[in-house]
Biopython code that builds the backbone (N, CA, C, O; Angstrom):
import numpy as np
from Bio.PDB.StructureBuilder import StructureBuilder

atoms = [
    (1, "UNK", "N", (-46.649, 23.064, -8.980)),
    (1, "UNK", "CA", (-45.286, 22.664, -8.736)),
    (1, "UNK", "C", (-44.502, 22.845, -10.043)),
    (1, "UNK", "O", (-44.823, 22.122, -10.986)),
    (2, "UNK", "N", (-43.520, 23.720, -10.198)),
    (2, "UNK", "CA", (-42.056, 23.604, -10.886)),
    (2, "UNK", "C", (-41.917, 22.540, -11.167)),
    (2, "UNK", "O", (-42.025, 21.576, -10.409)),
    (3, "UNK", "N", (-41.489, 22.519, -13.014)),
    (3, "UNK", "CA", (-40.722, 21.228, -13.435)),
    (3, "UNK", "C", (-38.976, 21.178, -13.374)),
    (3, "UNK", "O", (-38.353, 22.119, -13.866)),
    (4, "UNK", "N", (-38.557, 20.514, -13.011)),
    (4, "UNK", "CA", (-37.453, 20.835, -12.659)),
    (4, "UNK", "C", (-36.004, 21.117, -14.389)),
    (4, "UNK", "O", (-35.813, 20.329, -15.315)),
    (5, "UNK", "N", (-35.508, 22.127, -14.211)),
    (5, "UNK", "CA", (-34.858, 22.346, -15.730)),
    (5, "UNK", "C", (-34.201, 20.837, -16.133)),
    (5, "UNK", "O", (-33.895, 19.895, -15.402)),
    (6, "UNK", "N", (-34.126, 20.975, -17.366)),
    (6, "UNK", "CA", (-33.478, 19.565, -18.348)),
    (6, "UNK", "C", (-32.249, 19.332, -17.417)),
    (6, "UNK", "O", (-32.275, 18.193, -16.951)),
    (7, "UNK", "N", (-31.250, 20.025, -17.036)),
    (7, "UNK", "CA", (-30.203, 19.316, -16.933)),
    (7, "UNK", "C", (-30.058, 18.874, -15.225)),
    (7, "UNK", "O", (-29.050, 18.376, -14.725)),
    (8, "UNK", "N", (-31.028, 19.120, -14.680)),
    (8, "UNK", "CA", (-31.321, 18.480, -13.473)),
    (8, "UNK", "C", (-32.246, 17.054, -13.683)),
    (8, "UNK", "O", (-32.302, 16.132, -12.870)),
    (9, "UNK", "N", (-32.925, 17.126, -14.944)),
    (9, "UNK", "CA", (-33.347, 15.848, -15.105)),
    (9, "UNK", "C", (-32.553, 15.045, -15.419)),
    (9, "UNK", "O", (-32.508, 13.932, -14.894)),
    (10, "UNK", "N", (-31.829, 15.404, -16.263)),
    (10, "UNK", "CA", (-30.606, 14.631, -16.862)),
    (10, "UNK", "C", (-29.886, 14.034, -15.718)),
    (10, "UNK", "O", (-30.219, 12.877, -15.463)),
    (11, "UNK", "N", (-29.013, 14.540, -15.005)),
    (11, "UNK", "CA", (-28.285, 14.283, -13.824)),
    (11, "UNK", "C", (-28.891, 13.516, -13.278)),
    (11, "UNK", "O", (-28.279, 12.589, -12.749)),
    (12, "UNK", "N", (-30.213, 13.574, -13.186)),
    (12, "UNK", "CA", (-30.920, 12.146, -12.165)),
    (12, "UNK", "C", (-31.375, 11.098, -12.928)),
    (12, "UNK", "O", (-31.488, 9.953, -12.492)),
    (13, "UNK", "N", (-31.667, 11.473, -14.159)),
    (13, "UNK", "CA", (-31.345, 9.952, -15.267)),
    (13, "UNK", "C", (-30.272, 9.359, -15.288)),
    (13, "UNK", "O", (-30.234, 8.132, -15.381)),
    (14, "UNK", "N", (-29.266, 10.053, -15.213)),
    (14, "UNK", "CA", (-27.805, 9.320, -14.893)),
    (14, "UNK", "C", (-27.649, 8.962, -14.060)),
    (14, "UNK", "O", (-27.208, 7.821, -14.197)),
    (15, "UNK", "N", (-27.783, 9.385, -12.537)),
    (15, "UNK", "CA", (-27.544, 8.333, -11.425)),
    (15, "UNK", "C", (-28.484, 7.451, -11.451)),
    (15, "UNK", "O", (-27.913, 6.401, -11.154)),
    (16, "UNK", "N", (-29.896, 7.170, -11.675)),
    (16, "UNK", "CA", (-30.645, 6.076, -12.070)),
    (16, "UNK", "C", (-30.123, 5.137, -12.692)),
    (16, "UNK", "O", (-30.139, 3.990, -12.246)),
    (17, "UNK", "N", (-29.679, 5.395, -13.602)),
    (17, "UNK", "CA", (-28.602, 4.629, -14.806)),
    (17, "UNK", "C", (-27.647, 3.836, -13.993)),
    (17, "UNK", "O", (-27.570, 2.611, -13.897)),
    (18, "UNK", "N", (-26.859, 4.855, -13.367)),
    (18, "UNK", "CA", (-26.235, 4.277, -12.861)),
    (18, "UNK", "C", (-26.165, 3.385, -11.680)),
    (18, "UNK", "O", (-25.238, 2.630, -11.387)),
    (19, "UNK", "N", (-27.193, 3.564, -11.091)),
    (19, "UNK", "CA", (-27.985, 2.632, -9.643)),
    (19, "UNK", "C", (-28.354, 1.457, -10.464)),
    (19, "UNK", "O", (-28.088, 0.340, -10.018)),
    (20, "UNK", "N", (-28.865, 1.564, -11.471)),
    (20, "UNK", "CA", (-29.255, -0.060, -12.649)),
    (20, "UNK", "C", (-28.443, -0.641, -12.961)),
    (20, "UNK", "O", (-28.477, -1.871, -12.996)),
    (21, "UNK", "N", (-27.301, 0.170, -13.338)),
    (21, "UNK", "CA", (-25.951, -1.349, -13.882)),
    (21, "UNK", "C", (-25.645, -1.646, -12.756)),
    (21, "UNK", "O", (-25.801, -2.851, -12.559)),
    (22, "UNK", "N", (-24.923, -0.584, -11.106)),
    (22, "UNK", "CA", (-24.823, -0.948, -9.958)),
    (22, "UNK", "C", (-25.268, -2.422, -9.633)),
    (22, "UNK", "O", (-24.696, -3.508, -9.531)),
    (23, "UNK", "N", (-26.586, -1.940, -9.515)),
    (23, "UNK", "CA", (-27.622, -3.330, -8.814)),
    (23, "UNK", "C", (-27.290, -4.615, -9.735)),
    (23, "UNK", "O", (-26.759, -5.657, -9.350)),
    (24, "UNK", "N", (-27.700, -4.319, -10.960)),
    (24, "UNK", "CA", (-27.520, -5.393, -11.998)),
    (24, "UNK", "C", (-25.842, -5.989, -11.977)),
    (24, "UNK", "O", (-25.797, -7.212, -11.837)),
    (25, "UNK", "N", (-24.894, -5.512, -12.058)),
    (25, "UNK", "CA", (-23.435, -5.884, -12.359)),
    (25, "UNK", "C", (-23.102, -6.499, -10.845)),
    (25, "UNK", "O", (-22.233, -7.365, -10.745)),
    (26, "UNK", "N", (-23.948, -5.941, -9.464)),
    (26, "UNK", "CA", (-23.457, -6.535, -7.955)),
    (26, "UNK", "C", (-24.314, -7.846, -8.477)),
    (26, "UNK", "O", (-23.920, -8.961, -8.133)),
    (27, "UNK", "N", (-24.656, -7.807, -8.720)),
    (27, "UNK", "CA", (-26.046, -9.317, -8.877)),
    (27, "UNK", "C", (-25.235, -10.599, -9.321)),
    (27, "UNK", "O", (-25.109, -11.748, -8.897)),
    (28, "UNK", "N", (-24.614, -9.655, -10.660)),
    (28, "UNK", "CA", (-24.334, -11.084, -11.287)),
    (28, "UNK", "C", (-23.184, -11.098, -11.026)),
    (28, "UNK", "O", (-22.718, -12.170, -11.411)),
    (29, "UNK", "N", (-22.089, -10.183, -10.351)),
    (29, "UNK", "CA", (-20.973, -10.531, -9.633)),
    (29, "UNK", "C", (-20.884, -11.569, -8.665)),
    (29, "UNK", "O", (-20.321, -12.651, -8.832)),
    (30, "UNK", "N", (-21.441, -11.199, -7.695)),
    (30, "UNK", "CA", (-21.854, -11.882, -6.470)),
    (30, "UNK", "C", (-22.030, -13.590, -6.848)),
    (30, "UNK", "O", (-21.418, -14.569, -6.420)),
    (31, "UNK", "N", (-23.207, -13.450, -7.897)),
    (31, "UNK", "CA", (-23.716, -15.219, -7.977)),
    (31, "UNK", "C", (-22.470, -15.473, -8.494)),
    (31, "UNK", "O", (-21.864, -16.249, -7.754)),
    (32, "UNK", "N", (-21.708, -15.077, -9.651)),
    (32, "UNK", "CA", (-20.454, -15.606, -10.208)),
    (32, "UNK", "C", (-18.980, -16.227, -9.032)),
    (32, "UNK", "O", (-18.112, -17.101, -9.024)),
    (33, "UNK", "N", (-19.571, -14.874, -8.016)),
    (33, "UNK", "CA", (-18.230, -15.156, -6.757)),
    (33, "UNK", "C", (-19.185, -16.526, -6.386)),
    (33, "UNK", "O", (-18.658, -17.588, -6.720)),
    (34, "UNK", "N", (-20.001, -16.589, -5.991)),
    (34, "UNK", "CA", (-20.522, -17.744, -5.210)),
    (34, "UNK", "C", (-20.572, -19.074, -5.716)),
    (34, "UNK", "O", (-20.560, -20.027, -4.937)),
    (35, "UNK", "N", (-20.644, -19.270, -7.330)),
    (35, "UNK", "CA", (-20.569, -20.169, -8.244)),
    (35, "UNK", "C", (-19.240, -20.781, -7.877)),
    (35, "UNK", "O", (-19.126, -21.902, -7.382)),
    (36, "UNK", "N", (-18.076, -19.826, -8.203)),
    (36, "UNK", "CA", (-16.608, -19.845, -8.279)),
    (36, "UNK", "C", (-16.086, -20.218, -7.017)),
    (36, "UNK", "O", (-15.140, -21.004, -6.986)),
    (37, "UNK", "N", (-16.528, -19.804, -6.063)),
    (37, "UNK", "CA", (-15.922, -19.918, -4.773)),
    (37, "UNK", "C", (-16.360, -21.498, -4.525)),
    (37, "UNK", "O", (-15.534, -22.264, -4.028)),
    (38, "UNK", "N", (-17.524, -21.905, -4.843)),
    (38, "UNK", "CA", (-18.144, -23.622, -4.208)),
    (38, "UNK", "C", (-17.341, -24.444, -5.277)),
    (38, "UNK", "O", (-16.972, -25.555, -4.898)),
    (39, "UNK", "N", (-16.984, -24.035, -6.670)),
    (39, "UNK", "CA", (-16.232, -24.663, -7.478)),
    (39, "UNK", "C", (-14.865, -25.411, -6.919)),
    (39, "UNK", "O", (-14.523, -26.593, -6.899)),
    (40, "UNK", "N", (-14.195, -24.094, -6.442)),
    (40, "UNK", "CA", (-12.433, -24.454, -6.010)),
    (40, "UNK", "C", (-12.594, -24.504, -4.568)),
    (40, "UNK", "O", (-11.568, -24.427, -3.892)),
    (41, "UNK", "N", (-13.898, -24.640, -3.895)),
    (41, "UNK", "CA", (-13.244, -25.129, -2.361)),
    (41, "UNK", "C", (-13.221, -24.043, -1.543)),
    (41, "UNK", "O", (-13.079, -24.279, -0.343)),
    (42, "UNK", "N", (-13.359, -22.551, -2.005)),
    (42, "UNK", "CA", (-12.638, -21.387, -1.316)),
    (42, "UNK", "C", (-13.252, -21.489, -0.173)),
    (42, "UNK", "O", (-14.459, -21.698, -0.289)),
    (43, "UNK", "N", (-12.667, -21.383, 1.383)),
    (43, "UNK", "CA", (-12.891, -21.251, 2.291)),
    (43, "UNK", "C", (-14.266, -20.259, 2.873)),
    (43, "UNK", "O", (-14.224, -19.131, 2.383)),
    (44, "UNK", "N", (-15.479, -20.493, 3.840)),
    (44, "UNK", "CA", (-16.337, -19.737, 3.863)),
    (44, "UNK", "C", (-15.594, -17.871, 4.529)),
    (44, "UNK", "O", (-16.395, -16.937, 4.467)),
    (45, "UNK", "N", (-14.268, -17.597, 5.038)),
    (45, "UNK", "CA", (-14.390, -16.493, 5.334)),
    (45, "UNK", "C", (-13.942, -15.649, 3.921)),
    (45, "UNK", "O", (-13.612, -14.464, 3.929)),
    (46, "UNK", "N", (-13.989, -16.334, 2.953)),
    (46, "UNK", "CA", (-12.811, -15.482, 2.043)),
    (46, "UNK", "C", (-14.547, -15.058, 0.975)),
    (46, "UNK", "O", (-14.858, -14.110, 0.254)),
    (47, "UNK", "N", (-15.210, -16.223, 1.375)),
    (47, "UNK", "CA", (-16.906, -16.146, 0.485)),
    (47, "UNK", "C", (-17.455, -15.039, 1.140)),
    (47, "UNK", "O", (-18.011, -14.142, 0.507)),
    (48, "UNK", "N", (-17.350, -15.030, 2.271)),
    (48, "UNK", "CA", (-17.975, -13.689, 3.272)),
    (48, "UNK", "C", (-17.698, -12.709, 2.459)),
    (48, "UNK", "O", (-18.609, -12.340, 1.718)),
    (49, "UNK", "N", (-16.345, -12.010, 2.375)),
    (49, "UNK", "CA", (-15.750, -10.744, 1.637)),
    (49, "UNK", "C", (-16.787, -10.569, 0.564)),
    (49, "UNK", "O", (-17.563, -9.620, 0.675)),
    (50, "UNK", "N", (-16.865, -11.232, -0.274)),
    (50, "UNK", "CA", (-17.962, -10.941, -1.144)),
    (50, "UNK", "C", (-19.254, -10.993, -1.313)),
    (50, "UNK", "O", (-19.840, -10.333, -2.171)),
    (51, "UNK", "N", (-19.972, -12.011, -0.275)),
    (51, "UNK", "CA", (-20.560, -11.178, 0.624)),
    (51, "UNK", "C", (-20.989, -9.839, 1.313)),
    (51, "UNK", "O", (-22.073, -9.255, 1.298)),
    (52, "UNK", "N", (-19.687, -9.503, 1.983)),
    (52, "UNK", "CA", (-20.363, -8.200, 2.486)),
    (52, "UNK", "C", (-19.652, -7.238, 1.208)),
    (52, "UNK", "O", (-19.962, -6.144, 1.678)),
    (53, "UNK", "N", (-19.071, -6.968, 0.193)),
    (53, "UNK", "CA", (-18.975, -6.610, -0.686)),
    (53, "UNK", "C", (-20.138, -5.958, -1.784)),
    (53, "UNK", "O", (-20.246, -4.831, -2.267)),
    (54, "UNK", "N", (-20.914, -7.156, -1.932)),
    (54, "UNK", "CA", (-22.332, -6.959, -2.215)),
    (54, "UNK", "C", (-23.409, -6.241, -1.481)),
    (54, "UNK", "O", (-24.320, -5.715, -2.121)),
    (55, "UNK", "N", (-23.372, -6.185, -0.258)),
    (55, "UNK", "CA", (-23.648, -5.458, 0.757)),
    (55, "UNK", "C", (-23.576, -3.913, 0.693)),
    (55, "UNK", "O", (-24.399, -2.998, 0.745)),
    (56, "UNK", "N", (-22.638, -3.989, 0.598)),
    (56, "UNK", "CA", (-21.719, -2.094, 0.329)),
    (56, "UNK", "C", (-22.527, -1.750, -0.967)),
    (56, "UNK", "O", (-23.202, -0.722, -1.020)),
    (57, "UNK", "N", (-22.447, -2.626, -2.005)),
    (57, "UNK", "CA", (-23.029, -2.020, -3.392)),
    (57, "UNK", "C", (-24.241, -1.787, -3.373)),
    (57, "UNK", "O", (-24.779, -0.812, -3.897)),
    (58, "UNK", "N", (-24.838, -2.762, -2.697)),
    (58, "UNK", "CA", (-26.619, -2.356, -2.380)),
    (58, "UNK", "C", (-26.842, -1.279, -1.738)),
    (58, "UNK", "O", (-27.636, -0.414, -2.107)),
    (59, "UNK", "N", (-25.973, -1.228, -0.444)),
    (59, "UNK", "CA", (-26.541, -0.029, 0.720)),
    (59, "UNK", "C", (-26.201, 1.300, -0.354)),
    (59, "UNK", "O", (-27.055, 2.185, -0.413)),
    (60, "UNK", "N", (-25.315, 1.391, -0.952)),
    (60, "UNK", "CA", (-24.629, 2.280, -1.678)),
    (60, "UNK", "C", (-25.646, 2.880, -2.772)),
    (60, "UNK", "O", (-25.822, 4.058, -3.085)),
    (61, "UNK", "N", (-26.469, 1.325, -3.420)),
    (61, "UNK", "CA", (-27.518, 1.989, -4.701)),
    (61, "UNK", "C", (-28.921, 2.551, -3.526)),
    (61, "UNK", "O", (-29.566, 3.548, -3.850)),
    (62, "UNK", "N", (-29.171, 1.992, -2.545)),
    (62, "UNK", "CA", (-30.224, 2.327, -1.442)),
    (62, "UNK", "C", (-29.987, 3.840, -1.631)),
    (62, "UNK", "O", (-30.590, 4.568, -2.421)),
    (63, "UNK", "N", (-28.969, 4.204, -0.739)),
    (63, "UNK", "CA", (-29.173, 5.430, -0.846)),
    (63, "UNK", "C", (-28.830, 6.454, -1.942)),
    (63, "UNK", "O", (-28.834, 7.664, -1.716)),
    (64, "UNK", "N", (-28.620, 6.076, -2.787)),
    (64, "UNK", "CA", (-28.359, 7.184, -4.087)),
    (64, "UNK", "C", (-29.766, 7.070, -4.543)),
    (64, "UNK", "O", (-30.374, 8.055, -4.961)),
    (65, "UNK", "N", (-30.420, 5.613, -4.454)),
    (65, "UNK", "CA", (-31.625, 5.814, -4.987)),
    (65, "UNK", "C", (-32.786, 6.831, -3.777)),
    (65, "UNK", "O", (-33.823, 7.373, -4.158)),
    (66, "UNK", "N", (-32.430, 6.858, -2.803)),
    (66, "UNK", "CA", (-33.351, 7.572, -1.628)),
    (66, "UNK", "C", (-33.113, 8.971, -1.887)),
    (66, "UNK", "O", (-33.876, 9.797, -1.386)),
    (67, "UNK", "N", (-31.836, 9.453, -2.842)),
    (67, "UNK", "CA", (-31.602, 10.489, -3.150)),
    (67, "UNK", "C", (-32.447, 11.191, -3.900)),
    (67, "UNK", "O", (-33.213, 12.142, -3.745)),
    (68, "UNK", "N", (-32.043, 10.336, -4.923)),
    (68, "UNK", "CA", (-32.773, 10.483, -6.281)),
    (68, "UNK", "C", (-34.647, 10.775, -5.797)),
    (68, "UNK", "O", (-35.280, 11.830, -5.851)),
    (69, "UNK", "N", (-34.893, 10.040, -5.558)),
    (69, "UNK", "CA", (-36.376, 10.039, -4.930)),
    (69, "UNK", "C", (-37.012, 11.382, -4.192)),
    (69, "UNK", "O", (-38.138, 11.851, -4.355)),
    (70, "UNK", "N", (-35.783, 11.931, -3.197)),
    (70, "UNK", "CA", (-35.966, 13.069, -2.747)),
    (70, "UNK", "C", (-35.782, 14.078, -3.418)),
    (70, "UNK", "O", (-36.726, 14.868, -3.388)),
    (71, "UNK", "N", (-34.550, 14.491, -4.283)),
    (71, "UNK", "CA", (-34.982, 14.934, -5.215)),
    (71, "UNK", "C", (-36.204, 15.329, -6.219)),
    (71, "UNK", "O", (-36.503, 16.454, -6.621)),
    (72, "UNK", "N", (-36.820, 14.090, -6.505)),
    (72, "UNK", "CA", (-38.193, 14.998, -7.502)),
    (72, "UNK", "C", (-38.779, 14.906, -6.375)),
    (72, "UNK", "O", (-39.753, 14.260, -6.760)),
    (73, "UNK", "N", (-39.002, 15.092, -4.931)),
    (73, "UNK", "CA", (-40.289, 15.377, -4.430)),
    (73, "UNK", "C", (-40.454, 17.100, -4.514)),
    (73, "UNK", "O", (-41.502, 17.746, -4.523)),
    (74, "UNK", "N", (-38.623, 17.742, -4.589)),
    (74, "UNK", "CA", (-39.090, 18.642, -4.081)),
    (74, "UNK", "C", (-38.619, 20.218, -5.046)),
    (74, "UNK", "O", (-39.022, 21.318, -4.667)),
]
sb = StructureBuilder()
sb.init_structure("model")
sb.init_model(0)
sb.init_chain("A")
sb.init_seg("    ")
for serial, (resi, resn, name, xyz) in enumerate(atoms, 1):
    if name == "N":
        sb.init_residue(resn, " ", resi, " ")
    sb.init_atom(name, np.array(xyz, "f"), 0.0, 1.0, " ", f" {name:<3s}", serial, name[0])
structure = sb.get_structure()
């Protein structure tokens, strides 16, 4: 099997990269919305939004990472 050239590795070190702060920055967003929101009272549909907010960012690193993955198989 072919190693794949440097700047195709590169490119998928970077979206890796970038799937890590993704995941990491939805993480501690999220607990911060959830902290903040039980603080001032905020109503549970307005907590939802961020909620499914977090949602989007995950499904979003899911598949860039399913990308990435397919990528070096082939």
């Amino acid at each position: 099997m072919a190693r794949p050239d440097p700047d195709t590795e590169r490119k998928m070190a970077r979206q890796a990269r970038l799937v890590a702060f993704v995941i990491a920055g939805t993480m501690i967003l999220w607990m911060g919305a959830q902290w903040f929101g039980g603080e001032i009272g905020l109503e549970a549909r307005y907590v939802f939004l961020f909620d499914f907010a977090a949602i989007a960012a995950f499904l979003w690193a899911l598949v860039v990472t399913y990308q990435i993955w397919r990528n070096r198989q082939g």
